[in-house]
C-alpha positions in Angstrom: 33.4 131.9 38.3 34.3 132.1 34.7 36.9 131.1 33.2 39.8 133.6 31.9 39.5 134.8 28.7 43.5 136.2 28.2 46.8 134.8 29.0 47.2 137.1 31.9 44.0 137.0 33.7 44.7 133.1 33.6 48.5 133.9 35.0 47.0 136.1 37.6 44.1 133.5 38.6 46.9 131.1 38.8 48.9 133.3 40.9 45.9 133.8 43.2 45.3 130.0 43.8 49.1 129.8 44.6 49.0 133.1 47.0 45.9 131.3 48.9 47.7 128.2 48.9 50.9 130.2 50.7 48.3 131.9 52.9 46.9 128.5 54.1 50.7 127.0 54.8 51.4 130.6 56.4 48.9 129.8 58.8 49.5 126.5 59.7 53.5 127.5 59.9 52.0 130.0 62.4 50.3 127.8 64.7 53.2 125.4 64.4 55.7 128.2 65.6 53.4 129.5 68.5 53.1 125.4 69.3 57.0 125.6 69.1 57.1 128.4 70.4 55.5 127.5 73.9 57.3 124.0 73.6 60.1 126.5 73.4 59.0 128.6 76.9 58.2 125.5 78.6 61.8 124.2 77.5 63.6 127.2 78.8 61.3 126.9 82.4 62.4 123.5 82.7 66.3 124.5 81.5 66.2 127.1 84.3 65.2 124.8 87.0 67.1 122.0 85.6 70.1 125.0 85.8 69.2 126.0 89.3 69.8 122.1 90.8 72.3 121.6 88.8 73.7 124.8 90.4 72.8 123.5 94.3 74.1 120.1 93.3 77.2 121.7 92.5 77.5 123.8 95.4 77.1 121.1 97.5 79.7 119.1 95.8 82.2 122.2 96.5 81.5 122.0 99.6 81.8 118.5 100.3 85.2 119.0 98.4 86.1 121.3 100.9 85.5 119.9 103.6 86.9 116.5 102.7 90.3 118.5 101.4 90.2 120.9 104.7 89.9 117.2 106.9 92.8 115.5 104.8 95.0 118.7 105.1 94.3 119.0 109.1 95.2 115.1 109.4 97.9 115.4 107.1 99.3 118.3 109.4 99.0 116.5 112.4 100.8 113.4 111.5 103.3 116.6 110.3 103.4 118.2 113.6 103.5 114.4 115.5 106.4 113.7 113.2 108.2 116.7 113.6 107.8 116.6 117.8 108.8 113.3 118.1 112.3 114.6 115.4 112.8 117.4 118.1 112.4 115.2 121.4 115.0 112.3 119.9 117.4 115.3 118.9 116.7 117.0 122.4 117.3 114.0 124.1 120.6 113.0 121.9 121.7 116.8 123.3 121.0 116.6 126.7 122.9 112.9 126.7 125.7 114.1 124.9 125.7 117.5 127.1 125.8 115.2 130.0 128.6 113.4 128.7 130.8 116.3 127.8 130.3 117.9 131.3 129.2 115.9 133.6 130.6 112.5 133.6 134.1 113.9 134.2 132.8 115.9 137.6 130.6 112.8 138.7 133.7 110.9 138.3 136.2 113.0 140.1 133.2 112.5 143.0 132.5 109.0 143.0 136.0 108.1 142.7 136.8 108.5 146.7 133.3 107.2 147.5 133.9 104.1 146.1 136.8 103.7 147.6 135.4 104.4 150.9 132.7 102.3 150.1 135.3 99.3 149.4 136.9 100.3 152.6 133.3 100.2 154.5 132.6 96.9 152.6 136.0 95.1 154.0 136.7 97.1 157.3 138.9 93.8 158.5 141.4 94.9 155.9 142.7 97.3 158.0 143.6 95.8 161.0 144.6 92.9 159.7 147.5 95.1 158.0 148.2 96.6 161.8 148.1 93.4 163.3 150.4 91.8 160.9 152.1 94.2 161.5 152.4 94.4 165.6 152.8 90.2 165.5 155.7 91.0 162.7 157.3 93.3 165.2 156.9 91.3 168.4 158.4 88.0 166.5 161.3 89.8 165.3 161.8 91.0 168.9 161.8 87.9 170.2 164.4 86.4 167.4 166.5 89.4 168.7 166.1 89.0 172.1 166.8 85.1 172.0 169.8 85.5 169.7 171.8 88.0 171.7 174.1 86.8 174.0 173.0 86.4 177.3 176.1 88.3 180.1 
């Protein structure tokens, strides 16, 4: 090649050189994006399976959640319920006792009063005829005081 012989064939033939230089860093920027760009596929491939057990893994989790909140709730409610029946039977039984009370006691009373006095009676039959015998021996000794003191015709 010769060399220029003007000002602007030299500009030119330097602008040449530097549009062949850009060409050559053109092409080796192209084979650096297509590298890039399949680092870039292989990336997203990965990032979608990465996404999809992320996803499972949180699904799981949910449902573990679930399951351990749904167990806590149902023992929670039991213990509820357990507190709650054993609230009603103390107040059911504090209402039947006071019920008996109130109505009742004063009829069981009015009946057991003459059975335990028969019962006393039953327990201590001698009672009775020891009054009646004091009684007839009372009778005959004042008889006899009468007799003896009246005068005798």
């Amino acid at each position: 090649m010769s060399h220029p012989n003007t000002t602007r064939e030299a500009l030119l033939a330097e602008a040449i050189g530097d549009l062949g230089k850009l060409l050559d860093r053109l092409e080796r920027c192209q084979l650096i994006l297509e590298g890039a760009d399949k680092s870039f596929v292989r990336a997203a491939l990965s990032l979608g399976h990465q996404t999809n057990v992320f996803q499972k893994q949180l699904h799981d989790l949910k449902l573990a959640a679930e399951r351990d909140a749904r167990q806590r709730n149902e023992a929670l409610a039991t213990q509820k319920a357990e507190e709650i029946a054993a609230a009603q039977a103390e107040a059911m039984n504090k209402a039947a006792n006071q019920m008996f009370a109130d109505l009742l006691r004063p009829s069981l009373a009015r009946l057991v009063g003459p059975l335990d006095q028969l019962h006393q009676r039953l327990d201590h039959p001698w009672w009775d005829w020891i009054s009646h015998a004091l009684t007839a021996v009372s009778s005959a000794s004042l008889t006899y005081v009468v007799i003896m003191l009246l005068p005798r015709h």
